[in-house]
N, C-alpha and C positions, 0 to 999 in steps of 0.2 A: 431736464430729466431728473438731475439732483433733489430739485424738489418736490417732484412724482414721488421719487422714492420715497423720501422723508414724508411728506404727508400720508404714503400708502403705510408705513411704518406706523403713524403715531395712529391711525384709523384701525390696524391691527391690535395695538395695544390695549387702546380702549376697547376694543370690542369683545377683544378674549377676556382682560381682567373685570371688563361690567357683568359678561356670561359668569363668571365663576364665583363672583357673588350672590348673580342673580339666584343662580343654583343654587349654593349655600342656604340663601334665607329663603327661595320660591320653592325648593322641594319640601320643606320640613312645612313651610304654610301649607303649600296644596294637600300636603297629608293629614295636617288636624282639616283643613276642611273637609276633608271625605270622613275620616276617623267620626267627628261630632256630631253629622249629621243625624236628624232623627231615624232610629232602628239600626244605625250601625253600631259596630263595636266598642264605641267610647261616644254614646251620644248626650251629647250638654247643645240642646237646641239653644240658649241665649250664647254660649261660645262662638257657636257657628253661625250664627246672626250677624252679630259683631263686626265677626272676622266678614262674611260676605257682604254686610254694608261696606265697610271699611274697604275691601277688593274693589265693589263697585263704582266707590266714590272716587279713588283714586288713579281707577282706568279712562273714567270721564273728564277726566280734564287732559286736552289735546298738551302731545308733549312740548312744543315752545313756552305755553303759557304758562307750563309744571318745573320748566326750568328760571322763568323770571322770577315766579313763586318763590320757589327752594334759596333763592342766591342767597339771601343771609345763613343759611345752612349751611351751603356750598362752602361759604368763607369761611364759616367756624370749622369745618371738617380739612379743609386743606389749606386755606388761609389767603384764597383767591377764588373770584370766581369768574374765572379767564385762563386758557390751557386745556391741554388732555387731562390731568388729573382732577381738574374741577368739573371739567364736562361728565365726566366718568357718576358723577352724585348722580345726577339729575336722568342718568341713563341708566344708571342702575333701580332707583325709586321709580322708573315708568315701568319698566320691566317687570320688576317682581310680582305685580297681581297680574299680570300677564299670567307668567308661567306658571302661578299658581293656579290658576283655570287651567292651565293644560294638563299640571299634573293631578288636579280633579277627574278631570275628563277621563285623564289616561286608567287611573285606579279604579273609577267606576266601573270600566270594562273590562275586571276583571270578574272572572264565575263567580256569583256570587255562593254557589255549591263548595267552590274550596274552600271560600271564607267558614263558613258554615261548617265545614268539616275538619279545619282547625278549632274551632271552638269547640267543638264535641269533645278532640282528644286534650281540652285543659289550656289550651295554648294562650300566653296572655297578651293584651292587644300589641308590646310593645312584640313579640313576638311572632305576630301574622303581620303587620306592618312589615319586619326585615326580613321575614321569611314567606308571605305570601305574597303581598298588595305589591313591591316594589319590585321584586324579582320579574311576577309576569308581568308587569308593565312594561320592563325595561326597553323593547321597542318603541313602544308610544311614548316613553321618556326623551328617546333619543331623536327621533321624530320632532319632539315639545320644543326639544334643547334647540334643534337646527331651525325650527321655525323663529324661536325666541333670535337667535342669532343672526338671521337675518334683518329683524325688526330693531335689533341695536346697529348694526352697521347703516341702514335708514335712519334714524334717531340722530347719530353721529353724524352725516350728511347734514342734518339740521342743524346740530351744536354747534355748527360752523357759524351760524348767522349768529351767536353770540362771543365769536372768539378764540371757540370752542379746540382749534388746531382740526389737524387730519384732512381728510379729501373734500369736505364737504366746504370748510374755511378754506382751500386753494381755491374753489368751484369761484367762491365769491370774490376772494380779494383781487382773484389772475384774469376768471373767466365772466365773471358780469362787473367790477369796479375797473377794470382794466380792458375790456373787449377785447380780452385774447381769445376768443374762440377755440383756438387750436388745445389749451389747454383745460377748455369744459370738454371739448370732446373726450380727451383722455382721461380724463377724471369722470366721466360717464361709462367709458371701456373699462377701467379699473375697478369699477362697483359693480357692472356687471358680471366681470368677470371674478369677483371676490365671492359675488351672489352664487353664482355657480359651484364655483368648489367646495362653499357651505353648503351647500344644497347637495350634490352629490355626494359630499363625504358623510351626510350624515344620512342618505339614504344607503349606501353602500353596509354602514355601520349596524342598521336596522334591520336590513336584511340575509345579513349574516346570521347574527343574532336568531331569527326566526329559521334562517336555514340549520340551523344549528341545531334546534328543539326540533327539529322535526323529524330527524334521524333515529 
């Protein structure tokens, strides 16, 4: 049970501190990529090229073969590339074009009439970005976030097969190198049930939020 715990622990860690990056650098990309696009508010078509090859290129490669890739990264940025904190590179770099579609996705959907009608009153891009684009997203942000999150707790499940710590390296070393069964099952219970409470907590979050504005 000790090492339930401890590995449910080190899969929490990485999966919060990969999201909080992911964030960091996925929301600021997904914004130039709506922002650049041709007819919006800041459009540099070769910007937005770039950036959306570069998204696509790096969503294409399936993530074990993104993490054999990265290792010499890995080892410059933490100084191994074996552990939760080295797993954490290679889960963070699959992720961010990730969520930068999502918060693509999410910004497109907003009116395009508001947009429109902060520009009338002067408003400058850096401006309708923190006061239009992101504010009504904020649902489909949070929506983005909790999907992204569960695609790194997956992710990490995989990190396992290179070392990687947390529940996905118990799966392997206990439940398939050792044929304990007893403890793949629970380490199956444990992800689904981690799936869950990501999942409702960030539906709960979303729809507050909308119950909110609708008042």
């Amino acid at each position: 049970m000790e090492i339930l715990i401890k590995a449910s622990l080190e899969t929490l860690y990485m999966v919060g501190l990969s999201l909080i990056f992911t964030i960091m650098i996925g929301l600021p990309l997904g914004i130039v990529l709506v922002i650049t696009q041709p007819g919006h508010i800041a459009e540099q078509k070769r910007v937005y090229k770039l950036l959306s090859y570069s998204v696509n290129m790096t969503r294409s490669l399936p993530f074990v073969i993104l993490m054999i890739f990265i290792m010499p990264l890995t080892r410059w940025l933490v100084g191994t590339s074996i552990g939760t904190q080295a797993a954490m590179v290679p889960l963070v770099f699959a992720t961010i074009p990730f969520f930068a579609r999502i918060v693509e996705s999410a910004l497109q959907e907003v009116d395009q009439g508001i947009i429109e009608a902060a520009v009338s009153m002067g408003a400058s891009p850096l401006q309708i970005i923190v006061g239009v684009l992101v504010p009504e997203s904020i649902p489909s942000l949070i929506l983005g976030a909790t999907i992204t999150a569960v695609n790194l707790l997956g992710y990490s499940a995989m990190a396992g097969a290179i070392g990687g710590g947390g529940l996905g390296d118990l799966a392997i070393r206990y439940g398939y190198h050792r044929f304990q069964t007893d403890v793949m099952v629970m380490t199956i219970v444990v992800l689904i049930v981690l799936v869950q409470l990501i999942q409702s907590t960030g539906n709960v979050l979303a729809n507050k939020i909308i119950h909110i504005r609708r008042k």
